[in-house]
N, C-alpha and C positions, 0 to 999 in steps of 0.2 A: 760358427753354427754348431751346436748341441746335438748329439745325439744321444736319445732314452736308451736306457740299459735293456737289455732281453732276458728273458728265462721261458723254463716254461712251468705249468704246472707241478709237475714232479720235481723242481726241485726247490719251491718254496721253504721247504722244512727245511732243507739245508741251508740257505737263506737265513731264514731266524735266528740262526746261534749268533748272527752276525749284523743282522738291519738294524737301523737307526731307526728313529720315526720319524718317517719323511721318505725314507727310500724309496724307491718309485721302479719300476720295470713294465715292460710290454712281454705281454704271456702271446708268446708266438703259437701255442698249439691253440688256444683259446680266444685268442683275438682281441683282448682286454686288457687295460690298463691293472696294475694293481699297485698299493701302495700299503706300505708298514706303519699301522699308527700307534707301534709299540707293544700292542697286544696282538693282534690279530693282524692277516690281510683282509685291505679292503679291495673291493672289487669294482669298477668301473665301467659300467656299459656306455656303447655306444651312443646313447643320450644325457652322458654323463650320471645319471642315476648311481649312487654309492650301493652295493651289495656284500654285507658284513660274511657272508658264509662261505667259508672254506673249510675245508679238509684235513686236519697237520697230522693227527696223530691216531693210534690206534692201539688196543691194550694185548699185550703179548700171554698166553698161557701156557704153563710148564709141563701139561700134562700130569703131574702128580696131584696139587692139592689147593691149586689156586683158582678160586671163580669170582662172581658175583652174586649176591643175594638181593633180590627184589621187591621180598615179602612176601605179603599177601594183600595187596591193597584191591580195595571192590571195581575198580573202573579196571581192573587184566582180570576178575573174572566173568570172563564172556559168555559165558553157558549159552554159546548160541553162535551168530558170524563173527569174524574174526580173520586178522591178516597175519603173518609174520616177513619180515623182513628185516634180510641181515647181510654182512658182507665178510667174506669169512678166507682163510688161507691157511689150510693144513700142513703141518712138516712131518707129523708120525707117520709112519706109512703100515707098519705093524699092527695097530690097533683093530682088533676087529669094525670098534667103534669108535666114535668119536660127537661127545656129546656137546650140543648147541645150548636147546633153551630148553626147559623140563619145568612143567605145573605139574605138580602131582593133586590126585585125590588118595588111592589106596592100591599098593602092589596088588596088585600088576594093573593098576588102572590109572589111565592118565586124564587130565583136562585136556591138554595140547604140549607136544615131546617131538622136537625135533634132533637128529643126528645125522651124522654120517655111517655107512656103512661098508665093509673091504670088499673090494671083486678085485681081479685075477690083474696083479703087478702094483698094485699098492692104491690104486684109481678108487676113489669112494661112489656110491650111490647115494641118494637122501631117504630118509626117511621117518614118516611124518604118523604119528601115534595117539588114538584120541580114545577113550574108553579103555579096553582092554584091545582093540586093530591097532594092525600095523600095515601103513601103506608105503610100499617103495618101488623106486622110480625103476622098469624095467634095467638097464645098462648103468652101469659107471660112467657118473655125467661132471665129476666133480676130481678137476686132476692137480696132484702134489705140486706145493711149492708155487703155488698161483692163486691169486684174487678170483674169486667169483661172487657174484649176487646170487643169494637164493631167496625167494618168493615163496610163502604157503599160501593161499586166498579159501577160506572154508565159508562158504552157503551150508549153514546148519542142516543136514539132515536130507538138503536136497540131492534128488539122485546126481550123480558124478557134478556135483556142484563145487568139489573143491579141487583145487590145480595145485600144481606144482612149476616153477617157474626158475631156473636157471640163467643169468647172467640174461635177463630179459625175456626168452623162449619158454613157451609152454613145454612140460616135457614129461608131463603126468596127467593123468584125470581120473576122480575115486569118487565114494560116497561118505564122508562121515561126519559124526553128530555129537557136535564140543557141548560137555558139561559142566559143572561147576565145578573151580579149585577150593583144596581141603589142606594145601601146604603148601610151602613158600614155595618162590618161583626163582629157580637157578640159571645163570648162563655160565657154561663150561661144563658144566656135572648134570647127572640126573640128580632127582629127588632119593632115588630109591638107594643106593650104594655110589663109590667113587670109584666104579671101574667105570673105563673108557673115559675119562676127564680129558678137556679139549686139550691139545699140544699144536700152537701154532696163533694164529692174530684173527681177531675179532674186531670187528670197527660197522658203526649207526646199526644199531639194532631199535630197530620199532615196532611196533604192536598197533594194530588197526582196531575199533570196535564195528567196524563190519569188513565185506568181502570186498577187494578192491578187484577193478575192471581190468583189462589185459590195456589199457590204455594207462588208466592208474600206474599200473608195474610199470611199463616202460617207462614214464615219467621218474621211478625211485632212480632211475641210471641218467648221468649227463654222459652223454653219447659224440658232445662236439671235440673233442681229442682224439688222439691218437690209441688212445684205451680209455674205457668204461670207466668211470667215476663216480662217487652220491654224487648223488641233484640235492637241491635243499625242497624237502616232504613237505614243509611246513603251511605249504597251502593244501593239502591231502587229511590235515586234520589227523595225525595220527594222535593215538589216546596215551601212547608211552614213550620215548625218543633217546636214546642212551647215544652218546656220538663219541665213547667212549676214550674221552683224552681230550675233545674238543669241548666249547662252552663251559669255561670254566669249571674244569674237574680239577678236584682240590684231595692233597696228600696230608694227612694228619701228622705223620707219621710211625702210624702203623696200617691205617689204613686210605684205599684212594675211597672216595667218593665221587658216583659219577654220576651227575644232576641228570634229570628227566627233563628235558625242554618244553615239556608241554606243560600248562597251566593245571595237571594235577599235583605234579611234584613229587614225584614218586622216584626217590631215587636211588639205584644202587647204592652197593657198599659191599668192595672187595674182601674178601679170605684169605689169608695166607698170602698175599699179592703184595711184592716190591714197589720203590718208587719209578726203582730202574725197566718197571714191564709199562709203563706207556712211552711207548715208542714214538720216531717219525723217521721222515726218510724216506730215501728212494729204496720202494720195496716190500716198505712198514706198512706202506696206504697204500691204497687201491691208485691206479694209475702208472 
């Protein structure tokens, strides 16, 4: 008698350097079958049904001079509702700031500007920028050296219609009113200068073209492990999708290329960025 091999989630990327195609294990924290068909895991539910999306990889940033550029394509500019969703894991602790995603219009005014902020021991707040405001999250919600999901959801203009959402939780409520972008759209850097460039791991950054539900958010996290993980969005319809390292991101070798999974095609394209910064691993990705 045969007994199937075990893992679990977290250490499929470790896995990889090494599966065949055919290799087969039972994901004990997840309950499912999965199997190597040489590119990807694939995933098995319990009525057999094949599920191609998993997790492996996530892009590493240096803090100095390395981001993405996203452009300016017309379906991220929202001039109106709008989601952001990202998963993110800071190592700088020094940085006053630390910047995420940045649409610029014209200093000191933004479309939509997300970052980090410093409180007392190195612990970040968020902080979320549309016009010439700036809204941030009462407390330091956001701590070194750890995975978190953060969530923006803005209802244009309606009173405290826009949230702030933390590793699932509500944990803000504002008012503000997103306008049209006037320049490309960065993750790691603002538009404005390259102070506060992100230092640390970025992994599924999406863009919504409206407000998603507190039901929505919860759904961006798979919640059945032992730690938080993406869920795959892709019935949520989001309008931009970077899963940064996953879905066939491709190295020129000067620069990565990170497709947009959604049917607009809108896809990054790294700066200054190695081949050695997509990462995987226990630690690399969320989980």
């Amino acid at each position: 008698m045969s007994t199937i091999l075990t893992t679990t989630y977290s250490n499929l990327a470790t896995l990889e350097s090494t599966a065949n195609t055919g290799d087969t294990y039972y994901e004990t924290d997840n309950k499912r079958i999965v199997t190597w068909n040489g590119t990807n895991w694939t995933y098995y539910d319990s009525d057999g049904s094949a599920e191609l999306y998993a997790n492996t990889y996530s892009l590493q940033f240096d803090g100095t001079n390395e981001y993405l550029n996203l452009g300016q394509p017309t379906e991220l500019d929202f001039n109106g509702d709008m989601t952001i969703s990202v998963w993110i894991k800071y190592t700088n602790i020094s940085s006053t700031w630390l910047e995420l995603l940045s649409a610029h219009i014209a200093h000191p005014n933004y479309a939509y500007h997300l970052y980090l902020q410093s409180q007392t021991g190195g612990a970040k707040s968020v902080t979320f920028a549309s016009n010439s405001a700036f809204y941030t999250t009462p407390a330091a919600v956001i701590t070194h050296d750890t995975w978190h999901h953060l969530a923006v959801t803005i209802e244009s203009g309606v009173n405290n219609g826009a949230k702030m959402y933390v590793d699932g939780s509500l944990v803000h409520t504002f008012t503000a009113t997103i306008p049209s972008i006037s320049q490309d759209i960065y993750v790691g850097r603002t538009g404005r200068n390259t102070s506060g460039m992100w230092e640390g791991l970025i992994d599924e950054v999406a863009l919504f073209n409206y407000a998603l539900s507190s039901t929505n958010v919860a759904a961006l996290l798979d919640t059945s492990g032992a730690n938080p993980i993406p869920a795959d969005i892709s019935s949520l319809n989001p309008t931009g999708w970077w899963r940064m390292g996953d879905g066939l991101a491709s190295w020129d070798g000067t620069n990565w290329t990170i497709p947009d999974q959604t049917t607009n095609g809108n896809d990054a394209t790294s700066v200054n960025m190695e081949e050695a910064d997509r990462v995987s691993g226990s630690g690399n990705v969320p989980g």
